[in-house]
Backbone as CSV, one residue per row, in Angstrom:
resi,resn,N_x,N_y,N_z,CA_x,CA_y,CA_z,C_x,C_y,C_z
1,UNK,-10.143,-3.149,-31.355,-11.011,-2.583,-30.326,-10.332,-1.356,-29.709
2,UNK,-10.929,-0.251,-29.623,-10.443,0.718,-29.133,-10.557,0.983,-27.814
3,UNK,-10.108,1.782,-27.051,-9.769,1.798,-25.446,-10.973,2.517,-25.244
4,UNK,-12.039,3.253,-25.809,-13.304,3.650,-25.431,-13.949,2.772,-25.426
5,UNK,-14.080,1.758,-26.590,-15.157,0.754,-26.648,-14.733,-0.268,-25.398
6,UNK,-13.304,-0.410,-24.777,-12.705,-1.339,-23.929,-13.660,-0.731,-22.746
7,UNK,-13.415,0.620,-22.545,-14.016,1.039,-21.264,-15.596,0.858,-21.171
8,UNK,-16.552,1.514,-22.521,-17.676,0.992,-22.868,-18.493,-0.563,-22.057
9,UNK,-17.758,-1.035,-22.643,-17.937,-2.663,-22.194,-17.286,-3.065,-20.458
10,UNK,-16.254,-2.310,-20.587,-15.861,-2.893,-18.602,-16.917,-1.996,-18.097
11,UNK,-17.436,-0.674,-18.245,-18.101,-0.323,-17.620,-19.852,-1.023,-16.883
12,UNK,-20.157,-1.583,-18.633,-21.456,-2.132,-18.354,-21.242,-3.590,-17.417
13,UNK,-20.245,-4.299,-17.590,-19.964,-5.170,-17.019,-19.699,-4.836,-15.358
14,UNK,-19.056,-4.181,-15.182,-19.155,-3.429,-13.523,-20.234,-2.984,-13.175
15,UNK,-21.405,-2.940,-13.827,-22.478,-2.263,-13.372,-23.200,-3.872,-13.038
16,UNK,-22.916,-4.922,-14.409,-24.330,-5.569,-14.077,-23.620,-6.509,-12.728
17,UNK,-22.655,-6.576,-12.681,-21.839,-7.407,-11.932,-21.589,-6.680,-10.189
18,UNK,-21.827,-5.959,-10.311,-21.982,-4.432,-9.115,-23.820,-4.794,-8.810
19,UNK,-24.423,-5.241,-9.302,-25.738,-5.459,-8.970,-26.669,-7.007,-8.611
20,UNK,-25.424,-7.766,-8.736,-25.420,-9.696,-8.638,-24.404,-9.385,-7.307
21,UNK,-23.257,-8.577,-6.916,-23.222,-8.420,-5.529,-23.927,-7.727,-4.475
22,UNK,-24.060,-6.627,-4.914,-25.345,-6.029,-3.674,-26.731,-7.353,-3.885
23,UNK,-27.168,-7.705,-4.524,-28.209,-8.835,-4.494,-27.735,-9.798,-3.731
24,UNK,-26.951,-10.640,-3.695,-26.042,-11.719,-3.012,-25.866,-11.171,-1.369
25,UNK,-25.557,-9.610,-1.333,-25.235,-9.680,0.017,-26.806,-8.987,0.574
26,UNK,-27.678,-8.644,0.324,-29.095,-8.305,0.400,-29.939,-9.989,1.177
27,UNK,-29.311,-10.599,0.089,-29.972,-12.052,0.523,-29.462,-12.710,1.896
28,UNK,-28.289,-12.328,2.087,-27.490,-12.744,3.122,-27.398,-12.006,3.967
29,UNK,-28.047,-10.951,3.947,-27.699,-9.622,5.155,-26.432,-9.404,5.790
30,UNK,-26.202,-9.251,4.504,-24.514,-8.437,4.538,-24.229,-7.390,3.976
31,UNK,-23.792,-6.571,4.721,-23.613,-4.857,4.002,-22.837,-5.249,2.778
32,UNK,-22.384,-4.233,1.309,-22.016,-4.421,0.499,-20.035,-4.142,0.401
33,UNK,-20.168,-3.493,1.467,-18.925,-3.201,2.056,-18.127,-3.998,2.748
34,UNK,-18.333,-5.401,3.043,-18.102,-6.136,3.869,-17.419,-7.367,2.374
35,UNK,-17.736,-6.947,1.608,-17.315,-7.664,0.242,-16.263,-6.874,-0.992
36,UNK,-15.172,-7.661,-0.833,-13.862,-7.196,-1.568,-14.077,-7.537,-2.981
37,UNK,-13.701,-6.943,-4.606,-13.752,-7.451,-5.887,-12.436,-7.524,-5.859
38,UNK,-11.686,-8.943,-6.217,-10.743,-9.124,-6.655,-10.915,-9.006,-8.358
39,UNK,-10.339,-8.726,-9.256,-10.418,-8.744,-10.461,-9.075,-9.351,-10.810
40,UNK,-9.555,-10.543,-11.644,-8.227,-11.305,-12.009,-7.935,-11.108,-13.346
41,UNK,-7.019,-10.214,-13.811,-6.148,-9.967,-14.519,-5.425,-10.249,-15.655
42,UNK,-5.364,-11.855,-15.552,-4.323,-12.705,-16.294,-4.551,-13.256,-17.832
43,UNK,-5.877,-13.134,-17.740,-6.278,-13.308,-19.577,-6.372,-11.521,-20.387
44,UNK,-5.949,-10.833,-19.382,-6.268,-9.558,-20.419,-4.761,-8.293,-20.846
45,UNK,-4.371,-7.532,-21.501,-3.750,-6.732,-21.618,-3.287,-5.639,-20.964
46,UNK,-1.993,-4.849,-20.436,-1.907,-3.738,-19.610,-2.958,-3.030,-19.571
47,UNK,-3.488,-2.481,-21.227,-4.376,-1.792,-21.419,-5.435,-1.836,-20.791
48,UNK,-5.916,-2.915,-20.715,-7.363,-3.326,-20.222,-7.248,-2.740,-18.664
49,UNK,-6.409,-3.770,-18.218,-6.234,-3.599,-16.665,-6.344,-2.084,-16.004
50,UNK,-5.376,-1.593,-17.005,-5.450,-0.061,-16.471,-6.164,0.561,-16.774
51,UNK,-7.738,0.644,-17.106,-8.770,1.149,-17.282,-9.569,0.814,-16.179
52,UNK,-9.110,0.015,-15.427,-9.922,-0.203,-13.865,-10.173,0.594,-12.755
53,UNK,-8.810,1.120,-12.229,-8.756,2.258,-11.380,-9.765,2.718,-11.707
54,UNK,-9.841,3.537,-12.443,-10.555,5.094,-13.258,-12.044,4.344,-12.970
55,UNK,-12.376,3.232,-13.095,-13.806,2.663,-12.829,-13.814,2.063,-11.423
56,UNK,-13.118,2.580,-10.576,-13.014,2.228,-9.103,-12.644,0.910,-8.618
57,UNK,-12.018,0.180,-9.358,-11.294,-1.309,-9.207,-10.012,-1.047,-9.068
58,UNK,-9.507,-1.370,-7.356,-8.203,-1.121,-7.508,-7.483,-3.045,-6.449
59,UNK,-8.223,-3.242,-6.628,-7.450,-4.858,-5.776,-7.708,-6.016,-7.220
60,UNK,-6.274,-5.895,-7.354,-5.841,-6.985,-9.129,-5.576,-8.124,-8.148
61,UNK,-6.101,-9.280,-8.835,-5.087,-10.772,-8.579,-4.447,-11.497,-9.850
62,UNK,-3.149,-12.109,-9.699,-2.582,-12.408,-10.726,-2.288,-13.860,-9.948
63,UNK,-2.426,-15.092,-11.062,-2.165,-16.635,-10.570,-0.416,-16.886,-11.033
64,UNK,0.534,-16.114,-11.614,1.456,-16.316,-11.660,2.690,-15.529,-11.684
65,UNK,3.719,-15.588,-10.786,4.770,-14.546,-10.412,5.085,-13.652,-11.363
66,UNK,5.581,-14.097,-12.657,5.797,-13.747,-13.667,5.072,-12.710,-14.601
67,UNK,3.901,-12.939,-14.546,2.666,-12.145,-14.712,2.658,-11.187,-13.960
68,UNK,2.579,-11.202,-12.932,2.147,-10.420,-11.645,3.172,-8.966,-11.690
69,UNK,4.252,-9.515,-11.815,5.494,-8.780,-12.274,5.715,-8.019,-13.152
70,UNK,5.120,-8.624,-14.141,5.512,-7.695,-15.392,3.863,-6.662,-15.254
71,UNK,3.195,-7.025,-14.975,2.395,-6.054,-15.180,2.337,-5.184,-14.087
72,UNK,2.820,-5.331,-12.515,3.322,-4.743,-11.452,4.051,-3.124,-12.143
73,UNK,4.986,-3.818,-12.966,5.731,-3.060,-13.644,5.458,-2.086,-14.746
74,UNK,4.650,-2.425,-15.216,4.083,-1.804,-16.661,2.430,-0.704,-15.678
75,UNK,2.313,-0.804,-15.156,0.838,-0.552,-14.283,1.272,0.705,-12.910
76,UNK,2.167,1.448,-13.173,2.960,1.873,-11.761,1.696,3.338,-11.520
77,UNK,1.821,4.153,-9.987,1.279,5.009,-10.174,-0.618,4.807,-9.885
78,UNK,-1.277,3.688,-10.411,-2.881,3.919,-10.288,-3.487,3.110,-9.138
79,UNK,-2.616,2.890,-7.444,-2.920,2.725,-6.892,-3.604,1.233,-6.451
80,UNK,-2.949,0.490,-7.491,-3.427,-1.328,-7.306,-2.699,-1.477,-5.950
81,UNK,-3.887,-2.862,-5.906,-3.595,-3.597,-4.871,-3.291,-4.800,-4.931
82,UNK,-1.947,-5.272,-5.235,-1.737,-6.701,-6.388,-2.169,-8.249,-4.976
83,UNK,-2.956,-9.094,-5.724,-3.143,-10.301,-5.017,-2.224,-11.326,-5.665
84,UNK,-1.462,-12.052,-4.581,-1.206,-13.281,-5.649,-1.525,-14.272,-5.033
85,UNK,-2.518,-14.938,-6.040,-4.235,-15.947,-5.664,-3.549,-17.122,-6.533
86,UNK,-2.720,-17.493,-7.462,-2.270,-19.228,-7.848,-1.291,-19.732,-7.291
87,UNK,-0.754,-21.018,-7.758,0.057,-21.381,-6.833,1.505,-20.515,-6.471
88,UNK,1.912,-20.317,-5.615,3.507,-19.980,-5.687,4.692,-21.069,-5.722
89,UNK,5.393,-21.125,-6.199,6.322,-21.779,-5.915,7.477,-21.450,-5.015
90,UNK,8.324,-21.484,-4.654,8.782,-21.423,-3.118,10.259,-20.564,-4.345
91,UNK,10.448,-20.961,-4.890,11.816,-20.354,-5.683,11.524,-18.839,-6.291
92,UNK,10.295,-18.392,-6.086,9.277,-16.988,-6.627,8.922,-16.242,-5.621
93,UNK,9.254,-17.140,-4.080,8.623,-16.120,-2.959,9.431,-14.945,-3.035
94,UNK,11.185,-14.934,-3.053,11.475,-13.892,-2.733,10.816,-12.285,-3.926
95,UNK,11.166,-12.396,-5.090,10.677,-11.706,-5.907,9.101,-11.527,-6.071
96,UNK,8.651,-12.180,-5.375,7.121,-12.212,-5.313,6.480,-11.157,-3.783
97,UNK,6.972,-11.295,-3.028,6.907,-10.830,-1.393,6.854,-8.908,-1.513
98,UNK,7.804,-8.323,-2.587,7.803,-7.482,-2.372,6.573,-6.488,-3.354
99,UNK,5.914,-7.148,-4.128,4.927,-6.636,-4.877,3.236,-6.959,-4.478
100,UNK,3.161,-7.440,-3.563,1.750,-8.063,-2.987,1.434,-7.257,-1.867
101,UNK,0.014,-6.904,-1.971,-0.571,-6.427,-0.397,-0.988,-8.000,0.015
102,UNK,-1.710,-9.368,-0.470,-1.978,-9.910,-0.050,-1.631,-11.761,-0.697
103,UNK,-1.035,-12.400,-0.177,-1.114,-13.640,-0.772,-2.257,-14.723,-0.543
104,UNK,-2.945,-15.304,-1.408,-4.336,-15.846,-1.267,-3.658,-17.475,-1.053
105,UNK,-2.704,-17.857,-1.516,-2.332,-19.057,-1.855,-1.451,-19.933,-1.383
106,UNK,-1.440,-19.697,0.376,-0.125,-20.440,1.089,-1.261,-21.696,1.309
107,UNK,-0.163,-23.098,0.255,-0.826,-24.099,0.413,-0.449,-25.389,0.958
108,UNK,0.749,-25.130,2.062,1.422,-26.087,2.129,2.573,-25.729,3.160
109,UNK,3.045,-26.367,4.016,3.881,-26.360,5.281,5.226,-25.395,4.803
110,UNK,6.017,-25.984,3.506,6.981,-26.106,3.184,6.943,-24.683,2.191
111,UNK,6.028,-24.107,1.892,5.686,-23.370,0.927,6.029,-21.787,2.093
112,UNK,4.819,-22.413,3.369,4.504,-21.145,4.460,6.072,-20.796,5.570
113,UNK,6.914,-21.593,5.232,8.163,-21.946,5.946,9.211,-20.663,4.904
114,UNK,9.027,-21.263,4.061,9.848,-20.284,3.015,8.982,-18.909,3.004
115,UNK,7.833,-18.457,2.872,7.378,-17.105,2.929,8.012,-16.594,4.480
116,UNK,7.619,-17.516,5.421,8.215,-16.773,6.588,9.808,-16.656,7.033
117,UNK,10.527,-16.750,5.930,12.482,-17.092,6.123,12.211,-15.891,5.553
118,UNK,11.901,-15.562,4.024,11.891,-14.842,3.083,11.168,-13.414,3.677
119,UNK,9.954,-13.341,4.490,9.584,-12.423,4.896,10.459,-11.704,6.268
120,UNK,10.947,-12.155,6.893,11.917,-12.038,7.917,13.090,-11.422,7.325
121,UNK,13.880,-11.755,6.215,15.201,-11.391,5.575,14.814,-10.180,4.566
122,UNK,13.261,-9.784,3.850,13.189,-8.675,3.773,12.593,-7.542,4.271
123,UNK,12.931,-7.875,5.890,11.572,-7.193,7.016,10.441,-7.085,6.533
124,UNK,9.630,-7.731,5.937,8.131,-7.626,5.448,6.966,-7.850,6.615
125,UNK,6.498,-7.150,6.435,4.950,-7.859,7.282,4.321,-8.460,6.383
126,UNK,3.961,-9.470,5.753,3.144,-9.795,4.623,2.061,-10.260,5.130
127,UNK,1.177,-9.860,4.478,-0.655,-10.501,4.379,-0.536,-11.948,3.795
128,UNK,-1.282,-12.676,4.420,-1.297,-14.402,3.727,-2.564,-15.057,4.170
129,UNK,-3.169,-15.750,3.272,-4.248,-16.715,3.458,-4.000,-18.062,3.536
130,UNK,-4.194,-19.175,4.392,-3.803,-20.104,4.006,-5.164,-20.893,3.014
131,UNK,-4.197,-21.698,2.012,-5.341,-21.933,1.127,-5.403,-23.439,1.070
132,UNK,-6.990,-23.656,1.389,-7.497,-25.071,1.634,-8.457,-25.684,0.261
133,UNK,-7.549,-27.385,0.339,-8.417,-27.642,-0.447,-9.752,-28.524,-0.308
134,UNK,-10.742,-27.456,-0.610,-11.984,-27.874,-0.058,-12.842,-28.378,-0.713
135,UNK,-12.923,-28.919,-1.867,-13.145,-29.581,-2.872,-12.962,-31.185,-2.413
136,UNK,-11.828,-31.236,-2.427,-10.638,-32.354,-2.279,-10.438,-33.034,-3.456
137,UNK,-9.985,-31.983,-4.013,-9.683,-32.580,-5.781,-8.212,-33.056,-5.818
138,UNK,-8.061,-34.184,-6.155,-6.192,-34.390,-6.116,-5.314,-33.527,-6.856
139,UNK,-6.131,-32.865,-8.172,-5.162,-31.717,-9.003,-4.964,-30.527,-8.367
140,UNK,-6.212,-30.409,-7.344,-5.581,-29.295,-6.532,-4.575,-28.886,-5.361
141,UNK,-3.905,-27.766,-5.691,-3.097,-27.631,-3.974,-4.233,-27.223,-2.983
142,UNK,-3.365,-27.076,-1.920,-3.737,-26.628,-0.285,-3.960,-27.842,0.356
143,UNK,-4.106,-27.336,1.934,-4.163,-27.916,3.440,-5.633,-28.544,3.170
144,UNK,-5.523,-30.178,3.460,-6.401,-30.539,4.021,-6.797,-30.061,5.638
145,UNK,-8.028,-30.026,5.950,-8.740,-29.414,7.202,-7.769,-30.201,8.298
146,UNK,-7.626,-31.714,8.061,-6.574,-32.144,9.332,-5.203,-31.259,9.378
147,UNK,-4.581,-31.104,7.918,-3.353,-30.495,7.874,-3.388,-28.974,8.683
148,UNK,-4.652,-28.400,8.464,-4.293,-27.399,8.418,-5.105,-27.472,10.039
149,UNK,-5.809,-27.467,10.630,-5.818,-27.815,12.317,-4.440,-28.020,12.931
150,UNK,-3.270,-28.864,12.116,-1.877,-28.832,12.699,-1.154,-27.571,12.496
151,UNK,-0.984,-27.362,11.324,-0.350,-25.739,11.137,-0.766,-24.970,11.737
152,UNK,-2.307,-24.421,11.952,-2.738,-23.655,13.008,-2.338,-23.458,14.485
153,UNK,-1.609,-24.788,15.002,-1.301,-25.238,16.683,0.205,-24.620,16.245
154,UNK,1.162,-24.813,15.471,2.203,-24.955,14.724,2.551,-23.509,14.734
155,UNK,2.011,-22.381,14.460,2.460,-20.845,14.194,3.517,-20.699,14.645
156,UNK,4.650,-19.762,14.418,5.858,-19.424,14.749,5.514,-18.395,15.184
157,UNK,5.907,-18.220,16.729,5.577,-16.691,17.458,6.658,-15.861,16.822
158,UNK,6.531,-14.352,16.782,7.410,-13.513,16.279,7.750,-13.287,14.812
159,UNK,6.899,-14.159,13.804,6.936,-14.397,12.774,6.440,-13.166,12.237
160,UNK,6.984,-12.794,10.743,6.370,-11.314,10.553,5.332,-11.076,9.643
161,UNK,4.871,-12.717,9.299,3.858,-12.671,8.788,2.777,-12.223,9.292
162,UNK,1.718,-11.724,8.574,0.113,-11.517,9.142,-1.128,-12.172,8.259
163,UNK,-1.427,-13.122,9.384,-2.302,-14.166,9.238,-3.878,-13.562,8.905
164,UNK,-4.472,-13.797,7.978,-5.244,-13.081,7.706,-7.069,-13.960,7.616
165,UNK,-6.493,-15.391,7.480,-7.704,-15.972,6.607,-7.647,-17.082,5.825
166,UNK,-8.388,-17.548,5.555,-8.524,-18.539,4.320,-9.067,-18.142,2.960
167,UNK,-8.600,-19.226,2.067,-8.792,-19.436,0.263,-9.473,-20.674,0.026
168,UNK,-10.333,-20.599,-0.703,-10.457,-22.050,-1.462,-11.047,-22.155,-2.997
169,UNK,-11.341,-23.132,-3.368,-11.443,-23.181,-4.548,-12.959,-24.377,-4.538
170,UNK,-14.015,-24.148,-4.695,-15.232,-25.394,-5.182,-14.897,-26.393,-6.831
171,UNK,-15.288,-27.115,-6.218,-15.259,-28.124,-8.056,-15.959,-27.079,-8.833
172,UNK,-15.665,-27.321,-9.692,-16.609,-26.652,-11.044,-17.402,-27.271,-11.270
173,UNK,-18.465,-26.794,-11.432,-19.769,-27.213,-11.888,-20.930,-26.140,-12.767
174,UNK,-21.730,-26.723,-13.588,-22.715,-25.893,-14.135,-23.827,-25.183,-13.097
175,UNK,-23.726,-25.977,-12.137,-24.825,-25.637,-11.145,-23.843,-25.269,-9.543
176,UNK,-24.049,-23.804,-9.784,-23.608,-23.228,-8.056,-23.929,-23.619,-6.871
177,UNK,-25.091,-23.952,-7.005,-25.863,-24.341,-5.675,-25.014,-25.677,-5.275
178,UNK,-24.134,-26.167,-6.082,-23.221,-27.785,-5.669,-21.940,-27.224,-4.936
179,UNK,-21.797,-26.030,-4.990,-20.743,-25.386,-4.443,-21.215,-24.789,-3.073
180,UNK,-21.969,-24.283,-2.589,-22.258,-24.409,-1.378,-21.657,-25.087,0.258
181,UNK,-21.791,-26.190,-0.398,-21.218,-26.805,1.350,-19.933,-27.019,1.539
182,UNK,-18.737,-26.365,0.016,-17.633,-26.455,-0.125,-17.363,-24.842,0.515
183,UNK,-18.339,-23.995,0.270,-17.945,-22.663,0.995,-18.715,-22.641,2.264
184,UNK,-19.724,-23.154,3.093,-20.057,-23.422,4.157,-18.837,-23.836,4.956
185,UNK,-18.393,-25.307,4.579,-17.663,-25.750,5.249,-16.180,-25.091,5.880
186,UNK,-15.997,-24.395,4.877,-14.696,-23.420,5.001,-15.232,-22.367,6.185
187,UNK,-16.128,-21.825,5.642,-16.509,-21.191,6.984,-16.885,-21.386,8.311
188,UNK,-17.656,-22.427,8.310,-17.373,-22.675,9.927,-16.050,-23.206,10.497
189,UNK,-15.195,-23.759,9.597,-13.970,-24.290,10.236,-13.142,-22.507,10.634
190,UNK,-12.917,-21.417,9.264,-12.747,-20.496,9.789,-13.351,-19.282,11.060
191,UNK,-14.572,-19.470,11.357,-14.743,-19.003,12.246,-15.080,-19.706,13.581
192,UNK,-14.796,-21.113,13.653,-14.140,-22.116,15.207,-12.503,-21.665,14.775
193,UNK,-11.875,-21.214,14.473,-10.497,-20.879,14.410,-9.656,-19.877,14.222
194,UNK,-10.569,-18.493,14.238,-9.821,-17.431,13.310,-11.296,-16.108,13.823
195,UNK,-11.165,-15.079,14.837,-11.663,-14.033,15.040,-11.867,-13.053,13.696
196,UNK,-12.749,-13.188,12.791,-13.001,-11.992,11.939,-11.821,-12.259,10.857
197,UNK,-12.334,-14.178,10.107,-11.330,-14.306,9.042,-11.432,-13.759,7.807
198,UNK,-10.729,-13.135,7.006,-10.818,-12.970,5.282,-11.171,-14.111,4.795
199,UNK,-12.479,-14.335,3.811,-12.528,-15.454,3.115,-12.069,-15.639,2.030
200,UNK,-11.820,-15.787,1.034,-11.540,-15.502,-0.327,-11.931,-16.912,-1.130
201,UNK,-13.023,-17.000,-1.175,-14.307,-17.464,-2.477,-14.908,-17.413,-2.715
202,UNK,-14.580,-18.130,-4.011,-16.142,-17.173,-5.372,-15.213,-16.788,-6.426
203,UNK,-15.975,-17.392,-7.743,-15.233,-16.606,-8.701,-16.319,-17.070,-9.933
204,UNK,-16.390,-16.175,-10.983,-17.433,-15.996,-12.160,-18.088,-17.135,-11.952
205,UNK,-18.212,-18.516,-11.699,-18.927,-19.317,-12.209,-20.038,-19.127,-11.113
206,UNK,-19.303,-19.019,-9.187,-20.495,-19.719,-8.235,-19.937,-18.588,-7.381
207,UNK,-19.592,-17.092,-7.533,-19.481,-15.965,-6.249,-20.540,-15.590,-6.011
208,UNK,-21.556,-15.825,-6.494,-22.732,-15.074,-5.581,-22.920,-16.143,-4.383
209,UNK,-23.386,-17.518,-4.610,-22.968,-18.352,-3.532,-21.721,-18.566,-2.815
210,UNK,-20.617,-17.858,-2.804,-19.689,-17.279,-1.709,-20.166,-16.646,-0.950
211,UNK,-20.620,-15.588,-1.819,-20.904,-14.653,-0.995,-22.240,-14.884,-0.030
212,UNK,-23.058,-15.465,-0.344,-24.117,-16.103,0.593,-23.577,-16.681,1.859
213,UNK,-22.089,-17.842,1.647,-21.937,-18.200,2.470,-20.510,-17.532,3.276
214,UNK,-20.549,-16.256,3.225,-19.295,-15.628,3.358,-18.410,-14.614,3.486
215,UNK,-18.396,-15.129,2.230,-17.168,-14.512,1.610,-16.632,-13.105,1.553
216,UNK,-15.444,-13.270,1.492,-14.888,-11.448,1.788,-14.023,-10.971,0.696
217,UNK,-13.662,-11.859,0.062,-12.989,-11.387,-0.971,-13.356,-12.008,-2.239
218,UNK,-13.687,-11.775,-3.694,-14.490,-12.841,-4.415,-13.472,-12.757,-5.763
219,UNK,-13.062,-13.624,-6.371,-12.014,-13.629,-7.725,-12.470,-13.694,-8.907
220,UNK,-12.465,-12.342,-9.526,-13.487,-12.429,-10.968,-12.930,-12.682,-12.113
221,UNK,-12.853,-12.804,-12.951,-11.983,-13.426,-13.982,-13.246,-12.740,-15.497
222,UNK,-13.754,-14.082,-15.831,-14.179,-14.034,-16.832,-15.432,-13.249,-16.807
223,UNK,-15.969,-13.003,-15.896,-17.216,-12.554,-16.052,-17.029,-10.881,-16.431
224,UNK,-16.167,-10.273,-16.434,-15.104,-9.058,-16.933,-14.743,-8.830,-18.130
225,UNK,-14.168,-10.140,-18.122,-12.827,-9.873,-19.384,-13.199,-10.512,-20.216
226,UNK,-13.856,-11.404,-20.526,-13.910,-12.490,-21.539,-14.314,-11.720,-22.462
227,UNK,-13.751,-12.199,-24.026,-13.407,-11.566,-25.362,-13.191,-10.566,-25.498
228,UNK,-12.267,-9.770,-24.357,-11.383,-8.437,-24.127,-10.167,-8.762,-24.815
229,UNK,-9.284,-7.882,-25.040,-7.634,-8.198,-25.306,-6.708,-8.758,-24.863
230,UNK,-6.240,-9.652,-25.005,-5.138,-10.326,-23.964,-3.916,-10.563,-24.294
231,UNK,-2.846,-10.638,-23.329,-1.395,-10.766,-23.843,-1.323,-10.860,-25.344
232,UNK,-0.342,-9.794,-25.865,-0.137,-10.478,-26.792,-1.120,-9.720,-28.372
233,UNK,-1.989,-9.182,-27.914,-3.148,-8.686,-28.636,-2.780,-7.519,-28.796
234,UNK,-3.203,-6.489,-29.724,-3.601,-5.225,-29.916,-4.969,-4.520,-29.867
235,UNK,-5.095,-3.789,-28.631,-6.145,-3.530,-28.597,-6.838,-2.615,-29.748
């Protein structure tokens, strides 16, 4: 596949996908501006990725340090805005802290303890979401709503983090409309708790229903990339 036909195809895909969000926020009477494209990254090639800018996609999310990194690296210069939206592990914050405008994925006391040691020792202000699991799937991480009502009372004044919002994740399902009261619910808990929170859900299967109920930042994945080039491939 050649890098015209690559662009060919991301293009039409940004268009039809550029027109399922203005629809979504039309329905919801929400300006279109009020809605962030995360584009997630991680199944496709430098190549690919860096054909985004140039099509006005500049906020990447990557689910793993390692990833995030190397293509941080390989990607310099076109003005990304790297997310890191999977889990972190606490032994990745430091090398992780300095390549992110935003972390989607603080899921846990012990996790948000170490970003804020780690953010302090490399004077960072870092962006962070705490991420709830609102599903309540046992394979998943994040703060249950009790947990995270305690962490909220809990903040460390002077901390150099910047609190931004919540993450979550809905069960998967064939049918979106089952995802709903998993992004409802997030939202009213974020706005009884949080003045003008970042949401961050939605992703290819059920973001237009984020965005109905929401959402500010939405994580696209496949609805992009799928049978594009990926690690490993020649485009």
């Amino acid at each position: 596949m050649t890098e015209s036909e690559i662009r060919k195809i991301l293009e039409e895909r940004l268009q039809a996908l550029e027109g399922r969000i203005q629809a979504a926020c039309q329905r919801s009477g929400r300006l279109r501006e009020s809605v962030t494209l995360v584009a997630v990254t991680k199944t496709v090639t430098n190549q690919v990725a860096g054909i985004l800018p140039s099509l006005g996609v500049s906020n990447f999310g990557e689910n793993r340090p390692q990833e995030l990194k190397r293509k941080f690296q390989s990607l310099p210069g076109l003005g990304i805005r790297w997310h890191m939206i999977g889990h972190l592990q606490r032994n990745k914050v430091a090398e992780t802290l300095p390549l992110v405008e935003l972390i989607h994925s603080v899921d846990s006391p012990r996790l948000f303890q170490e970003i804020c040691k780690e953010a302090q020792k490399q004077n960072r202000s870092t962006q962070f979401l705490f991420q709830v699991n609102g599903s309540r799937e046992a394979a998943k991480h994040g703060y249950s709503y009790e947990e995270l009502e305690k962490q909220l009372t809990e903040m460390p004044v002077g901390n150099p983090l910047k609190f931004c919002g919540y993450m979550t994740m809905a069960a998967y399902t064939e049918d979106p409309e089952a995802c709903r009261a998993t992004f409802r619910e997030l939202k009213e808990f974020a706005y009884r708790h949080s003045p003008q929170p970042e949401l961050s859900m939605g992703m290819s299967n059920d973001f237009e229903i984020a965005i109905e109920e929401g959402a500010t930042l939405i994580r696209i994945g496949s609805v992009l990339f799928e049978g594009l080039p990926g690690p490993g491939e020649e485009a």
